[in-house]
C-alpha positions in Angstrom: 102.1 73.9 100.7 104.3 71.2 99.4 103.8 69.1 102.2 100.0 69.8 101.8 99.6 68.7 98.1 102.1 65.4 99.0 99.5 64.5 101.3 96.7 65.1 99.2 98.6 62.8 96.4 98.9 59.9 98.7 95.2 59.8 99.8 94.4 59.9 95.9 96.3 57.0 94.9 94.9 55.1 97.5 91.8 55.6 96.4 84.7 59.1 96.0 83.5 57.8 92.4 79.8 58.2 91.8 78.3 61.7 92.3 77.7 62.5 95.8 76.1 66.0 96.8 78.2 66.2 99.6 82.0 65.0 98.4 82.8 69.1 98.9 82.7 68.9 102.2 83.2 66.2 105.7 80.1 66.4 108.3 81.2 66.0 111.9 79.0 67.1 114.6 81.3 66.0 117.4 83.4 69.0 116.6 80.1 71.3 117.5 81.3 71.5 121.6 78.4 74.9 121.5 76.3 72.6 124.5 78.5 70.1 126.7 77.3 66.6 127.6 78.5 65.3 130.6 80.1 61.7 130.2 77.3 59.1 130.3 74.9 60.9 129.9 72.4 61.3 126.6 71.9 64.7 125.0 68.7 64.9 122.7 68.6 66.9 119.8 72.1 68.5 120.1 72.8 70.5 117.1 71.4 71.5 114.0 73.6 72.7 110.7 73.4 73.4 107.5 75.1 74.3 104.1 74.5 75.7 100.9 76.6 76.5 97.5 75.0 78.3 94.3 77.2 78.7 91.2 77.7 79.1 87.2 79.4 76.6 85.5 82.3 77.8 83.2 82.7 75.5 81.3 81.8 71.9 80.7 79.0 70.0 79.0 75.7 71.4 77.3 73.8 69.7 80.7 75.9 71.7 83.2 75.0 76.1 83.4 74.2 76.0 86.7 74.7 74.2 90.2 73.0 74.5 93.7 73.5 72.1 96.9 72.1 72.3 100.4 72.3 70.3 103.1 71.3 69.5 106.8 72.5 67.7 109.7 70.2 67.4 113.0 72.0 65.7 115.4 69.5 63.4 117.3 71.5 61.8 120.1 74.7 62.6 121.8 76.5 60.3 124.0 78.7 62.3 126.6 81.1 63.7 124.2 82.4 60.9 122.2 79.5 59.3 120.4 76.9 60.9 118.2 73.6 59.2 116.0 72.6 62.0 113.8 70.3 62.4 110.4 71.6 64.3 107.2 70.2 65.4 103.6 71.7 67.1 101.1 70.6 67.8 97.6 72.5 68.7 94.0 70.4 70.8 91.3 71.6 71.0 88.2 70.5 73.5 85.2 71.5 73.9 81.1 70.8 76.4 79.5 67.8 74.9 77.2 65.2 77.5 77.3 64.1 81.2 77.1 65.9 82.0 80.2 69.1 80.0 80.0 67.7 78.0 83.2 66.6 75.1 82.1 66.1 72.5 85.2 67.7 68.7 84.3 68.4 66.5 87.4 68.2 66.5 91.2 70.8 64.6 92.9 69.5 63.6 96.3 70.8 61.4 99.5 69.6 61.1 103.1 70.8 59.0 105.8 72.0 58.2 108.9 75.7 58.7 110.5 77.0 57.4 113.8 80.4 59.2 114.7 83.2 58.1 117.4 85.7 60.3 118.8 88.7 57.7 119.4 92.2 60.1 120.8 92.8 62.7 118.4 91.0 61.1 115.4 86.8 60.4 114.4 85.3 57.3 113.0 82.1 56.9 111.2 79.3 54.1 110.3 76.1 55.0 108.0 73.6 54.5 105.8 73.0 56.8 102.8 70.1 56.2 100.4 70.8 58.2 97.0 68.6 58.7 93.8 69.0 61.4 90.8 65.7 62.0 89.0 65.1 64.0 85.6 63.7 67.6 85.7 61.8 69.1 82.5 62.7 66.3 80.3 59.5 65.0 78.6 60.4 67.2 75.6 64.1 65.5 74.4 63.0 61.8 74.7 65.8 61.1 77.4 66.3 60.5 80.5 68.0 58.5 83.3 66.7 57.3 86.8 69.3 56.6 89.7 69.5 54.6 92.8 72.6 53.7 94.7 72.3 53.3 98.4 75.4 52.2 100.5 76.8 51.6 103.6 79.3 54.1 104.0 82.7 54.4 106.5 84.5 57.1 106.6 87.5 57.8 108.9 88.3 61.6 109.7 91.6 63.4 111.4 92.6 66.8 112.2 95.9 68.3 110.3 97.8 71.3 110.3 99.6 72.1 107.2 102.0 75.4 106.2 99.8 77.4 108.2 96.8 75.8 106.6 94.3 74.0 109.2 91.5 71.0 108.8 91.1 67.5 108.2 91.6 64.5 106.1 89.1 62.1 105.5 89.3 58.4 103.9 86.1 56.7 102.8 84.6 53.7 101.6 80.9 52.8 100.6 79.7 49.6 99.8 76.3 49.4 97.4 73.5 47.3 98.7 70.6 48.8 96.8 71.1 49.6 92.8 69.2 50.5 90.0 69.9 52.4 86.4 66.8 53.1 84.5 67.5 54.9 81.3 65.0 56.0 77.7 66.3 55.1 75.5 68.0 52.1 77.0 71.8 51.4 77.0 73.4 48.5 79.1 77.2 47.9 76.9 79.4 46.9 79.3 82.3 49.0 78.6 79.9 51.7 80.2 79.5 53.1 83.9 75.9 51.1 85.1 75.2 51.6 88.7 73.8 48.5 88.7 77.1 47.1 88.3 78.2 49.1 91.1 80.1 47.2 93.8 82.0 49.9 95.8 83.7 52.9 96.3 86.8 54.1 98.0 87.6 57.7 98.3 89.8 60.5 100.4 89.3 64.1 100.7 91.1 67.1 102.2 89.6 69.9 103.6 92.0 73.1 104.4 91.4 77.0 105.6 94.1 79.4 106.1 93.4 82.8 108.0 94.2 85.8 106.1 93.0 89.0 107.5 92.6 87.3 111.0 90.0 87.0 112.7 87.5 88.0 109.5 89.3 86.9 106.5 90.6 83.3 105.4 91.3 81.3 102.5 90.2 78.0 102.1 91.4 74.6 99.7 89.4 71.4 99.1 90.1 68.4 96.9 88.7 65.2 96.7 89.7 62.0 94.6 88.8 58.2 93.8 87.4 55.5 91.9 84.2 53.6 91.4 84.7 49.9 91.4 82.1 47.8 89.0 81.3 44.5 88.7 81.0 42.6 85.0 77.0 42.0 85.8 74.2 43.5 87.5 73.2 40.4 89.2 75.3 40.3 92.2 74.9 40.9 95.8 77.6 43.1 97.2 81.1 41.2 96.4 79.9 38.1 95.2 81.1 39.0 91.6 85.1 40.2 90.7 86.1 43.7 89.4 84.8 44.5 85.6 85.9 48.2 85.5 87.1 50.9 87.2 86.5 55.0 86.6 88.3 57.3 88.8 87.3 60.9 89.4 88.2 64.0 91.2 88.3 67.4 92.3 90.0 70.6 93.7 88.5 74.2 94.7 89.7 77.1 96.5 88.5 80.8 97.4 88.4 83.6 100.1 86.4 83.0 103.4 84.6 85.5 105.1 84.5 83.9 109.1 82.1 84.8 111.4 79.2 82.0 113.2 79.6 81.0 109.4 81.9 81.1 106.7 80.7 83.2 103.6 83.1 81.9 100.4 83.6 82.9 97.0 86.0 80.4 95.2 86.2 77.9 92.3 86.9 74.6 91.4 87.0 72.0 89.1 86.2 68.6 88.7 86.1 65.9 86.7 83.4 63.2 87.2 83.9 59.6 85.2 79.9 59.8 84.6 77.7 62.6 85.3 74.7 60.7 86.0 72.6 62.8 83.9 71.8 61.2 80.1 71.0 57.5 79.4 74.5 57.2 77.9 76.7 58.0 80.6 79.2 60.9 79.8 82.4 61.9 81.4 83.2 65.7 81.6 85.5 68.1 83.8 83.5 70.8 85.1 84.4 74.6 85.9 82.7 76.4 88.3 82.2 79.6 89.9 80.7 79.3 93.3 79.5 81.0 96.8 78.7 78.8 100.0 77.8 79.3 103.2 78.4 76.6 105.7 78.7 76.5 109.5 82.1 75.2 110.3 81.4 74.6 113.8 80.3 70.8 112.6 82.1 70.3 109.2 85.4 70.6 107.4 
């Protein structure tokens, strides 16, 4: 375990940042071997998986009572069985507690892209496009509210690892922002602030780690993630042609019990801390606790 959180340390000092709906877990359909491909040969429409996550926020800010993600991947090509071109979408809702029912729905975080993914010896690298946008819910009655876009090109470089009986992967990522805009009512633009349309890059590692328990039905699983959000002093640039204004660094850890079938079933919680939530027209920073259950398919994801 020492080893483990070592490891973990090192990939967050070298670097996620802006709110992605997916920074809880690492897509990889190459590691879905269900249907083989013979080498050189195309295989259409290989796999299809998806994930989903519902929980109750412990504590936090008055915009955070309640979380849900889900999330797709359809595999559309395979090549042989070290290249794959596939499509995924995930979503983040999140609910306060504003009305009669204490479910009061204020923003949808949404991204949907491509990902091309290369097995190279025992290791995966990955090439993409992800177009991103948060958009208000029920908010014509408080005056506020704040519209996002921030597509990127994203990289991402994956490995297996094996850890104090612990197994899974590593990932180190980077995304570069090509399309940006932050439309808030009221507006604020002080420069001190987070603006995503200041937002030049981001460079990120996460760790992804399940332990069997009660083998083969029972596991325990770890996740963390960490990084920073690099911004530029202005919004009129075009990817690095302006320096470094700021930086805002974030992160993440959550762990629970794993019930392992064709799916895992997990009950766990985590915490987080994001630099901006994305949600009001001032940007915020809060660490978030949260009780959660998922389901995902680990047959093509970490």
């Amino acid at each position: 375990m020492r080893n483990m959180l070592l490891l973990f340390v090192i990939i967050g000092s070298s670097l996620h940042g802006q709110r992605f709906p997916d920074r809880w877990v690492a897509l990889n359909p190459l590691l879905d071997s269900s249907r083989r491909i013979e080498p050189g040969t195309l295989g259409w429409m290989h796999s299809l998986v998806g994930w989903g996550e519902f929980g109750g926020y412990l504590s936090g800010d008055r915009e955070h009572a309640w979380i849900q993600r889900l999330g797709a991947l359809i595999e559309l090509v395979r090549i042989g069985e070290r290249s794959s071109l596939a499509f995924a979408s995930e979503i983040e809702f999140i609910a306060n507690p504003e009305n009669d029912i204490r479910f009061n729905p204020r923003a949808v975080f949404w991204q949907e892209g491509f990902l091309f993914t290369h097995h190279v010896g025992t290791s995966y690298w990955q090439l993409g496009y992800y177009h991103r946008c948060k958009h208000d819910v029920d908010n014509l009655d408080i005056g506020r509210q704040r519209s996002l876009i921030y597509g990127s090109i994203v990289g991402k470089y994956l490995f297996p690892i094996a850890l104090a009986g612990f197994n899974g992967g590593v990932v180190a990522r980077g995304d570069l922002y090509t399309i940006r805009l932050d439309d808030r009512t009221p507006p604020s633009d002080e420069q001190h602030i987070p603006n995503v349309e200041r937002l030049l890059s981001t460079l990120g590692g996460s760790i992804h780690l399940r332990r069997p328990l009660a083998d083969p039905w029972l596991g325990f699983y770890i996740n963390a993630w960490v990084g920073t959000n690099f911004y530029s002093g202005s919004s009129k640039f075009y990817l690095f042609t302006d320096g470094i204004y700021i930086t805002r660094f974030q992160g993440g850890i959550s762990a629970g019990i794993a019930i392992t079938g064709a799916a895992n079933f997990r009950i766990g919680i985590s915490y987080e801390y994001l630099a901006d939530t994305g949600i009001n027209p001032l940007p915020e920073a809060s660490p978030l606790l949260a009780l959660t259950i998922s389901v995902l398919n680990p047959a093509a994801m970490w």
